[in-house]
N, C-alpha and C positions, 0 to 999 in steps of 0.2 A: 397464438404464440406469445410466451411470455419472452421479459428483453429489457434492454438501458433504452430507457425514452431521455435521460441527460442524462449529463455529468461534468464536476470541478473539483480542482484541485490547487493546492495552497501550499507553498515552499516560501521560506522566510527568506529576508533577504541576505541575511548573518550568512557568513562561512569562514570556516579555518580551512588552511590548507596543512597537508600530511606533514610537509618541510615542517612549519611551525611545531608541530603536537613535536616530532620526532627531535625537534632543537631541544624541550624542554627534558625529555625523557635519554635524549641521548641513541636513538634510534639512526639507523641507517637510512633515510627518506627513500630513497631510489631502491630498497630493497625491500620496503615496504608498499610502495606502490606497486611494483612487477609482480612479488605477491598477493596484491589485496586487491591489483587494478581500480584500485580510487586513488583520487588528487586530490579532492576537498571535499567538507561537509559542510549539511546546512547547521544552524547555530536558530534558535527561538530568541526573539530580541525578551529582554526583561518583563515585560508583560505579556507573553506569550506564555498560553500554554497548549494540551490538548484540546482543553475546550474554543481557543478562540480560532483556531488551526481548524479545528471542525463547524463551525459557524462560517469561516472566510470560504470554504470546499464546499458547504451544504448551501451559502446566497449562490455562487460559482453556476451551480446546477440548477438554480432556478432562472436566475437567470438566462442561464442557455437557453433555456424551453420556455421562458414566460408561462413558466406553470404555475397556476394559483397553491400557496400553503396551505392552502385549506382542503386540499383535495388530498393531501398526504397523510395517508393514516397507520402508519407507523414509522419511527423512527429510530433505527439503530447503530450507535457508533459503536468501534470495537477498537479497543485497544488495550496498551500493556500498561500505559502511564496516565491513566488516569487522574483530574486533579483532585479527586476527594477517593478516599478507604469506599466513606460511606455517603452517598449521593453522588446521583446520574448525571452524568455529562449528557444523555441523550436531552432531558426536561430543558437545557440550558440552550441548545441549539433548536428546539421547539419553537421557545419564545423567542428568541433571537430572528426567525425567520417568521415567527408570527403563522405559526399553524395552529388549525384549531386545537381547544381542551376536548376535544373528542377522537383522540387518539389513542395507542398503545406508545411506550418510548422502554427503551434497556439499553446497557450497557452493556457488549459483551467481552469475554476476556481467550482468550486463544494464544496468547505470544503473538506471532507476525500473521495469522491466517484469521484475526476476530474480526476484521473487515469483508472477508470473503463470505464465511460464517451469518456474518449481516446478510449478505446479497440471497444465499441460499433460503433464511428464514423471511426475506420480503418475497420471494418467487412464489414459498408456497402459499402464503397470505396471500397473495394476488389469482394467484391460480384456485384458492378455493374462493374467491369472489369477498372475502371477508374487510378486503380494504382496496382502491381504485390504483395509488402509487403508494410505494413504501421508499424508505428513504435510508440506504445501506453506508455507511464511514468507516473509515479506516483513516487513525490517524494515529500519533505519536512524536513525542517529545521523548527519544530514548536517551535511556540512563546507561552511563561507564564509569567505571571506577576509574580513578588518577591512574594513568600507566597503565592499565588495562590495555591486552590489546585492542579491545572493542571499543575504546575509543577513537582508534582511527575512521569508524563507521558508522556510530550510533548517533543518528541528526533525527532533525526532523521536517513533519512536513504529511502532507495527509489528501484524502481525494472523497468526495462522493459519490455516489451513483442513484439516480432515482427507476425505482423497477415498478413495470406495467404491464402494459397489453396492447396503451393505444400511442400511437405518435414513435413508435421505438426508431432509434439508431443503431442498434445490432439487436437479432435475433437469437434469444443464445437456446442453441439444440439443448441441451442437458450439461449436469452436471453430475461429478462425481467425486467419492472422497475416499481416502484412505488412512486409518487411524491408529498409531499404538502407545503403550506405556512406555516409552523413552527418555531416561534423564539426561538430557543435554544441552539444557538451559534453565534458570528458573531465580527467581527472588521469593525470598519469604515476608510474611505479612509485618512492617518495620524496618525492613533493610532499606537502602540509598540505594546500593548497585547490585546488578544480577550476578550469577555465579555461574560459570559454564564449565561442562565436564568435555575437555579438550579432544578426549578418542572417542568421543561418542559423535562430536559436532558433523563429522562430514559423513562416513559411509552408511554407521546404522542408522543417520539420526533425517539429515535434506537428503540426499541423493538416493536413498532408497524410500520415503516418501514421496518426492516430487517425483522418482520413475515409477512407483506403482501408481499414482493416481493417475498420470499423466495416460500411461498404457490402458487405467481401467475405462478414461473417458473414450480415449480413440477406438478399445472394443468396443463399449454402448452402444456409441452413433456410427460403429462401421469405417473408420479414415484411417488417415495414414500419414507420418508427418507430412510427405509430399504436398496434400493435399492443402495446409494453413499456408498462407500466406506470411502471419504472422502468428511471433508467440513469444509469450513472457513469462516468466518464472519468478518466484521470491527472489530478490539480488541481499542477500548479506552484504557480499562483495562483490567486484566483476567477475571473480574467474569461476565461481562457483553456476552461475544460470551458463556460462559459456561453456564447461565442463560437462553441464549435463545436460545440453540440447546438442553437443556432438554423442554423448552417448545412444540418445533417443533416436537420433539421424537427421537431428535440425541444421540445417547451414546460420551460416553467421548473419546472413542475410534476414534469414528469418526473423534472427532475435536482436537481430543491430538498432533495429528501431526504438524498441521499448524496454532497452537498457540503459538507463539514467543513472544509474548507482556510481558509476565514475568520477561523476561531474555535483551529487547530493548526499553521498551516504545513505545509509540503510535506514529506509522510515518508519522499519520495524511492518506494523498493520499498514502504511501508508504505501509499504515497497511493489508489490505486485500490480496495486491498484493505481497507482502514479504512472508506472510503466506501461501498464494498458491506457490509461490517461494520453500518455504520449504516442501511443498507436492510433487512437480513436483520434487526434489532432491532425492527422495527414492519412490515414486508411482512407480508400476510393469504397463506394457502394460495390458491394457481391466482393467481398476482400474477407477469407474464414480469419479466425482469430481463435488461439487458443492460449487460456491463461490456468496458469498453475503457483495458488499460494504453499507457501511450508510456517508451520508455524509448531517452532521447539515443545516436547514435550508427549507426544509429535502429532503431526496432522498437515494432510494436504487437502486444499480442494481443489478441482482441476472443472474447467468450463470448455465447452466449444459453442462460435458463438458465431456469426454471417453478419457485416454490415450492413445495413440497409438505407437506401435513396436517402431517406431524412440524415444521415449525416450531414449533408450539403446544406442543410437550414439552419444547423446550429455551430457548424464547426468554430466561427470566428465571432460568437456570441460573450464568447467569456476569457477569460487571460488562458493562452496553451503553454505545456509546460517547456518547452522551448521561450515564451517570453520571462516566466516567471522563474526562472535558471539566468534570465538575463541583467546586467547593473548588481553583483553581488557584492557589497560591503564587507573587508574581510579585516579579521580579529587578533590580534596576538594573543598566547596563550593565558595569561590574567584576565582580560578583558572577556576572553573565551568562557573560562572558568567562572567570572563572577554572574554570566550569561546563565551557565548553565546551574549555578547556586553550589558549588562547588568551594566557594569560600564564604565566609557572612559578610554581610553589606549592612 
Protein backbone atom coordinates (compact mmCIF):
# COMPACT_ATOMS: atom_id res chain seq x y z
CA UNK A 1 0.00 0.00 0.00
CA UNK A 2 1.20 3.05 -1.13
CA UNK A 3 0.30 6.60 1.34
CA UNK A 4 1.47 9.99 3.46
CA UNK A 5 4.34 8.60 5.77
CA UNK A 6 4.38 12.82 6.90
CA UNK A 7 3.49 15.97 6.35
CA UNK A 8 3.81 20.14 6.98
CA UNK A 9 2.69 23.03 6.36
CA UNK A 10 3.55 26.80 6.31
CA UNK A 11 1.06 29.88 6.66
CA UNK A 12 2.73 33.29 7.24
CA UNK A 13 2.02 35.29 9.71
CA UNK A 14 0.72 38.62 7.68
CA UNK A 15 -2.96 38.91 7.21
CA UNK A 16 -5.35 41.66 5.83
CA UNK A 17 -8.77 41.50 6.79
CA UNK A 18 -11.87 41.95 4.04
CA UNK A 19 -12.98 45.27 6.09
CA UNK A 20 -9.44 46.72 5.23
CA UNK A 21 -9.10 45.73 1.15
CA UNK A 22 -13.01 46.83 1.07
CA UNK A 23 -12.14 50.51 2.81
CA UNK A 24 -9.57 51.05 0.02
CA UNK A 25 -11.66 50.01 -2.94
CA UNK A 26 -14.92 51.09 -1.49
CA UNK A 27 -16.54 47.85 -1.19
CA UNK A 28 -19.34 46.69 1.07
CA UNK A 29 -17.27 44.44 3.64
CA UNK A 30 -20.22 42.60 5.14
CA UNK A 31 -21.35 41.81 1.61
CA UNK A 32 -18.27 40.56 0.67
CA UNK A 33 -17.80 38.27 3.35
CA UNK A 34 -21.50 36.63 3.17
CA UNK A 35 -20.58 36.10 -0.36
CA UNK A 36 -17.02 34.99 -0.44
CA UNK A 37 -17.24 33.49 3.27
CA UNK A 38 -13.67 34.86 4.22
CA UNK A 39 -12.60 37.36 6.75
CA UNK A 40 -8.93 37.69 6.23
CA UNK A 41 -5.99 36.49 4.28
CA UNK A 42 -2.53 35.45 4.80
CA UNK A 43 -0.02 38.18 3.42
CA UNK A 44 4.11 36.71 2.74
CA UNK A 45 6.24 38.99 4.82
CA UNK A 46 8.94 40.92 2.46
CA UNK A 47 11.14 38.06 2.16
CA UNK A 48 8.91 35.51 1.56
CA UNK A 49 8.41 33.84 -1.26
CA UNK A 50 7.33 30.48 -2.90
CA UNK A 51 10.48 29.06 -2.48
CA UNK A 52 10.90 29.75 1.34
CA UNK A 53 7.14 28.83 1.94
CA UNK A 54 8.17 25.38 0.50
CA UNK A 55 11.39 24.92 2.41
CA UNK A 56 9.29 26.01 5.97
CA UNK A 57 6.44 22.92 4.66
CA UNK A 58 9.15 20.44 3.26
CA UNK A 59 11.72 20.91 7.13
CA UNK A 60 7.67 20.64 8.59
CA UNK A 61 7.51 17.06 7.30
CA UNK A 62 10.59 15.89 8.10
CA UNK A 63 10.57 16.74 10.95
CA UNK A 64 7.39 14.97 11.81
CA UNK A 65 8.82 11.61 10.72
CA UNK A 66 12.54 12.19 11.53
CA UNK A 67 13.06 10.84 8.11
CA UNK A 68 16.63 11.01 6.88
CA UNK A 69 16.80 13.65 3.31
CA UNK A 70 18.70 11.32 1.99
CA UNK A 71 16.21 8.69 1.57
CA UNK A 72 13.99 11.11 -0.63
CA UNK A 73 14.50 10.74 -4.09
CA UNK A 74 12.42 12.93 -5.82
CA UNK A 75 11.16 16.22 -5.18
CA UNK A 76 8.22 18.01 -6.49
CA UNK A 77 6.81 21.47 -5.77
CA UNK A 78 3.80 22.70 -7.78
CA UNK A 79 2.73 25.96 -8.09
CA UNK A 80 1.36 28.97 -9.92
CA UNK A 81 3.88 31.70 -8.51
CA UNK A 82 6.81 30.57 -8.85
CA UNK A 83 9.92 32.70 -8.11
CA UNK A 84 12.09 32.32 -11.40
CA UNK A 85 10.34 31.97 -15.35
CA UNK A 86 13.28 29.93 -15.63
CA UNK A 87 14.95 27.76 -12.65
CA UNK A 88 13.28 25.23 -10.11
CA UNK A 89 12.02 25.99 -6.97
CA UNK A 90 12.25 22.12 -6.53
CA UNK A 91 16.80 22.18 -6.61
CA UNK A 92 16.24 25.19 -3.81
CA UNK A 93 14.28 23.17 -1.22
CA UNK A 94 16.62 19.98 -2.02
CA UNK A 95 19.57 21.82 -0.68
CA UNK A 96 17.69 23.70 1.82
CA UNK A 97 16.70 20.15 3.48
CA UNK A 98 19.92 18.79 2.47
CA UNK A 99 18.95 15.77 0.34
CA UNK A 100 20.99 13.93 -1.50
CA UNK A 101 22.44 15.04 -5.47
CA UNK A 102 21.10 11.69 -6.44
CA UNK A 103 17.77 12.54 -6.93
CA UNK A 104 15.14 13.74 -9.55
CA UNK A 105 13.53 17.54 -8.65
CA UNK A 106 10.62 19.55 -11.08
CA UNK A 107 8.52 21.98 -10.82
CA UNK A 108 5.15 21.48 -11.73
CA UNK A 109 2.60 24.03 -13.03
CA UNK A 110 -1.40 23.28 -12.85
CA UNK A 111 -3.03 26.50 -11.38
CA UNK A 112 -4.41 25.25 -7.88
CA UNK A 113 -4.11 21.26 -8.52
CA UNK A 114 0.06 21.31 -9.32
CA UNK A 115 0.43 20.04 -5.70
CA UNK A 116 -1.86 17.32 -6.08
CA UNK A 117 -0.35 16.41 -9.53
CA UNK A 118 3.09 16.17 -7.41
CA UNK A 119 1.52 13.61 -5.01
CA UNK A 120 0.11 11.48 -8.02
CA UNK A 121 3.60 11.45 -9.88
CA UNK A 122 5.57 10.49 -6.34
CA UNK A 123 2.99 7.38 -5.88
CA UNK A 124 3.84 6.08 -8.99
CA UNK A 125 7.71 6.50 -8.63
CA UNK A 126 7.24 4.78 -5.41
CA UNK A 127 4.95 2.14 -6.64
CA UNK A 128 7.36 1.02 -9.35
CA UNK A 129 10.23 0.77 -6.73
CA UNK A 130 12.23 3.58 -8.65
CA UNK A 131 12.68 5.82 -5.39
CA UNK A 132 12.01 4.79 -1.33
CA UNK A 133 9.84 8.55 -0.48
CA UNK A 134 9.20 11.19 -2.74
CA UNK A 135 8.53 14.50 -1.65
CA UNK A 136 5.14 16.19 -3.19
CA UNK A 137 4.43 20.70 -2.52
CA UNK A 138 2.07 22.69 -3.05
CA UNK A 139 2.51 26.14 -2.31
CA UNK A 140 1.88 29.73 -3.53
CA UNK A 141 2.22 33.32 -3.05
CA UNK A 142 -0.96 34.26 -5.15
CA UNK A 143 -1.14 37.16 -7.41
CA UNK A 144 -4.39 39.96 -7.78
CA UNK A 145 -4.65 42.91 -9.41
CA UNK A 146 -5.46 46.20 -7.26
CA UNK A 147 -9.38 45.95 -6.99
CA UNK A 148 -9.61 42.70 -8.33
CA UNK A 149 -12.06 40.80 -6.89
CA UNK A 150 -9.57 38.06 -6.18
CA UNK A 151 -7.95 40.05 -4.06
CA UNK A 152 -10.16 39.53 -1.44
CA UNK A 153 -8.67 35.66 -1.54
CA UNK A 154 -5.58 35.29 -3.15
CA UNK A 155 -2.87 34.70 0.11
CA UNK A 156 -0.60 32.54 0.80
CA UNK A 157 0.84 29.67 2.26
CA UNK A 158 1.75 26.03 1.30
CA UNK A 159 1.92 22.29 2.72
CA UNK A 160 4.04 19.06 2.02
CA UNK A 161 3.47 15.70 1.86
CA UNK A 162 6.28 12.84 1.92
CA UNK A 163 4.92 9.50 -0.18
CA UNK A 164 6.05 5.79 0.47
CA UNK A 165 5.22 2.49 1.47
CA UNK A 166 6.68 2.32 4.87
CA UNK A 167 5.77 4.07 8.26
CA UNK A 168 2.47 5.84 6.36
CA UNK A 169 -0.21 7.92 8.31
CA UNK A 170 -2.99 7.37 5.88
CA UNK A 171 -3.40 4.83 3.24
CA UNK A 172 -4.59 6.24 0.23
CA UNK A 173 -6.95 3.37 -1.90
CA UNK A 174 -6.64 5.29 -5.32
CA UNK A 175 -6.81 8.10 -7.15
CA UNK A 176 -8.49 9.69 -9.73
CA UNK A 177 -8.71 12.57 -12.21
CA UNK A 178 -10.78 14.45 -14.50
CA UNK A 179 -9.52 16.89 -17.07
CA UNK A 180 -10.67 19.43 -19.86
CA UNK A 181 -9.81 22.64 -22.09
CA UNK A 182 -11.44 25.30 -19.99
CA UNK A 183 -10.68 29.00 -20.07
CA UNK A 184 -11.44 30.33 -16.73
CA UNK A 185 -8.39 31.51 -15.33
CA UNK A 186 -5.05 32.01 -16.55
CA UNK A 187 -1.90 34.61 -16.79
CA UNK A 188 0.34 34.84 -19.71
CA UNK A 189 4.17 34.62 -19.84
CA UNK A 190 5.12 38.66 -18.30
CA UNK A 191 2.02 39.64 -16.88
CA UNK A 192 1.75 40.69 -12.86
CA UNK A 193 -1.91 39.38 -12.31
CA UNK A 194 -4.13 36.70 -13.75
CA UNK A 195 -7.15 37.30 -15.76
CA UNK A 196 -10.34 35.35 -15.04
CA UNK A 197 -13.31 34.68 -17.34
CA UNK A 198 -16.23 35.33 -14.77
CA UNK A 199 -19.07 32.67 -16.46
CA UNK A 200 -16.87 30.15 -16.86
CA UNK A 201 -15.40 30.27 -13.01
CA UNK A 202 -18.12 28.33 -11.34
CA UNK A 203 -20.55 25.77 -13.29
CA UNK A 204 -18.47 24.77 -16.42
CA UNK A 205 -15.16 25.51 -14.92
CA UNK A 206 -14.86 23.96 -10.15
CA UNK A 207 -18.10 22.56 -9.80
CA UNK A 208 -18.29 20.43 -12.68
CA UNK A 209 -14.69 19.15 -12.24
CA UNK A 210 -14.54 18.72 -8.58
CA UNK A 211 -18.15 16.60 -9.06
CA UNK A 212 -16.85 14.52 -11.94
CA UNK A 213 -13.64 13.49 -10.17
CA UNK A 214 -15.03 13.34 -6.95
CA UNK A 215 -17.92 10.71 -8.43
CA UNK A 216 -15.14 9.03 -10.58
CA UNK A 217 -13.01 8.27 -7.39
CA UNK A 218 -16.05 6.88 -5.22
CA UNK A 219 -16.99 4.63 -8.46
CA UNK A 220 -13.18 3.16 -8.39
CA UNK A 221 -13.00 2.15 -4.81
CA UNK A 222 -16.77 1.30 -4.49
CA UNK A 223 -18.04 4.21 -1.46
CA UNK A 224 -20.37 6.55 -1.03
CA UNK A 225 -20.11 9.89 0.52
CA UNK A 226 -21.61 8.30 3.76
CA UNK A 227 -18.92 6.21 4.02
CA UNK A 228 -15.73 9.48 4.45
CA UNK A 229 -15.52 10.67 7.57
CA UNK A 230 -14.00 13.51 6.20
CA UNK A 231 -13.56 15.58 3.05
CA UNK A 232 -11.93 18.57 1.47
CA UNK A 233 -12.18 20.25 -1.56
CA UNK A 234 -10.12 23.08 -3.52
CA UNK A 235 -11.65 26.39 -1.14
CA UNK A 236 -11.23 29.48 -3.78
CA UNK A 237 -13.62 30.79 -1.26
CA UNK A 238 -15.97 29.25 1.53
CA UNK A 239 -19.10 28.96 -0.25
CA UNK A 240 -17.93 27.34 -3.17
CA UNK A 241 -16.37 23.56 -1.33
CA UNK A 242 -19.67 24.19 0.91
CA UNK A 243 -21.84 24.23 -2.33
CA UNK A 244 -20.51 21.37 -3.77
CA UNK A 245 -20.14 18.87 -0.95
CA UNK A 246 -24.11 19.57 -0.27
CA UNK A 247 -24.36 18.80 -4.00
CA UNK A 248 -22.39 15.33 -3.70
CA UNK A 249 -24.40 14.57 -0.27
CA UNK A 250 -21.60 15.70 2.18
CA UNK A 251 -22.84 17.32 5.44
CA UNK A 252 -21.11 20.17 6.82
CA UNK A 253 -19.86 18.06 9.24
CA UNK A 254 -17.83 16.25 6.93
CA UNK A 255 -16.18 19.28 5.57
CA UNK A 256 -16.17 21.62 8.67
CA UNK A 257 -12.95 20.35 9.45
CA UNK A 258 -10.70 21.07 6.75
CA UNK A 259 -12.20 24.25 5.69
CA UNK A 260 -9.55 26.98 6.54
CA UNK A 261 -10.22 29.28 3.62
CA UNK A 262 -12.41 31.62 6.02
CA UNK A 263 -9.89 32.38 8.33
CA UNK A 264 -6.35 32.34 5.31
CA UNK A 265 -7.50 32.90 1.82
CA UNK A 266 -7.05 30.73 -1.14
CA UNK A 267 -3.38 29.16 -1.31
CA UNK A 268 -4.12 28.64 -4.66
CA UNK A 269 -1.68 24.97 -4.93
CA UNK A 270 -1.47 25.21 -1.09
CA UNK A 271 -5.70 25.24 -0.71
CA UNK A 272 -6.58 21.49 -0.89
CA UNK A 273 -3.49 20.31 0.66
CA UNK A 274 -3.56 22.84 3.80
CA UNK A 275 -7.02 21.58 4.41
CA UNK A 276 -6.26 18.16 4.38
CA UNK A 277 -3.13 19.28 6.53
CA UNK A 278 -5.82 20.40 8.96
CA UNK A 279 -7.81 17.04 8.85
CA UNK A 280 -4.64 14.84 9.25
CA UNK A 281 -3.85 17.36 12.71
CA UNK A 282 -6.95 15.81 14.75
CA UNK A 283 -8.28 12.74 12.25
CA UNK A 284 -8.30 9.47 14.84
CA UNK A 285 -6.77 6.02 13.14
CA UNK A 286 -9.38 4.04 10.67
CA UNK A 287 -11.07 7.87 10.11
CA UNK A 288 -11.60 7.52 5.57
CA UNK A 289 -10.68 10.85 4.17
CA UNK A 290 -11.43 12.04 0.84
CA UNK A 291 -9.71 14.90 -0.97
CA UNK A 292 -10.52 16.60 -4.12
CA UNK A 293 -8.16 19.51 -5.88
CA UNK A 294 -9.46 21.91 -8.89
CA UNK A 295 -7.14 23.58 -10.58
CA UNK A 296 -8.42 26.38 -13.45
CA UNK A 297 -7.88 25.61 -16.87
CA UNK A 298 -9.28 22.87 -15.71
CA UNK A 299 -8.45 19.60 -13.78
CA UNK A 300 -9.20 17.83 -10.68
CA UNK A 301 -7.63 15.22 -8.82
CA UNK A 302 -9.66 13.36 -6.26
CA UNK A 303 -8.01 10.66 -3.61
CA UNK A 304 -9.55 8.38 -1.01
CA UNK A 305 -7.28 7.67 1.53
CA UNK A 306 -7.89 5.58 5.40
CA UNK A 307 -5.81 6.92 8.51
CA UNK A 308 -3.67 4.82 9.85
CA UNK A 309 -2.43 3.92 13.83
CA UNK A 310 1.01 6.06 13.02
CA UNK A 311 -0.96 9.24 12.93
CA UNK A 312 -0.63 9.03 16.74
CA UNK A 313 3.33 9.27 16.46
CA UNK A 314 3.59 12.10 14.51
CA UNK A 315 0.53 14.24 14.98
CA UNK A 316 2.20 17.02 17.57
CA UNK A 317 5.70 16.64 15.99
CA UNK A 318 5.47 19.77 13.99
CA UNK A 319 3.41 23.36 14.11
CA UNK A 320 -0.77 22.14 13.16
CA UNK A 321 -2.50 24.42 11.14
CA UNK A 322 -4.71 25.47 13.82
CA UNK A 323 -1.27 26.95 15.68
CA UNK A 324 -0.01 28.32 12.72
CA UNK A 325 -3.48 30.44 11.93
CA UNK A 326 -2.66 31.42 15.59
CA UNK A 327 -0.86 35.33 16.77
CA UNK A 328 -1.54 36.77 13.20
CA UNK A 329 0.07 40.36 12.58
CA UNK A 330 -2.47 42.28 10.57
CA UNK A 331 -1.67 44.97 7.79
CA UNK A 332 -3.26 48.16 6.45
CA UNK A 333 -3.71 48.32 2.95
CA UNK A 334 -0.13 50.08 1.96
CA UNK A 335 1.65 48.11 4.08
CA UNK A 336 -0.33 45.25 2.53
CA UNK A 337 0.50 46.34 -0.98
CA UNK A 338 4.19 47.13 -0.46
CA UNK A 339 4.09 43.20 0.98
CA UNK A 340 2.88 41.95 -1.89
CA UNK A 341 5.23 44.29 -4.43
CA UNK A 342 2.35 45.95 -5.59
CA UNK A 343 4.14 49.39 -5.25
CA UNK A 344 8.20 50.02 -5.61
CA UNK A 345 10.16 50.01 -2.42
Amino acid sequence: MIGITSYGAYIPRYRIKVEEIARVWGDDPEHIKKGLLIYEKSVPDLDEDTATIAVEAARSAIYRRSIDPKEIGAIYVGSESHPYAVKPTATIVAEAIRATPDLTAADFEFACKAGTAAIQTCMGEVAMGAIKYGMAIGADISQSAPGDALEYTAAAGGAAYIIGKKNLITEIEDTFSFTTDTPDFWRREGESYPMHGGRFTGEPAYFKHIISATKGIMKKVGTKPSDYDYVVFHQPNGKFPLRVAKTLGFSEEQIGLGLVVPMMGNTYSGSSLIGLAAILDQAKPGSMILMTSFGSGAGSDAFSMTVTDGIEEVRDKAPTIAELLKNPRYLDYALYAKHKGKIAV
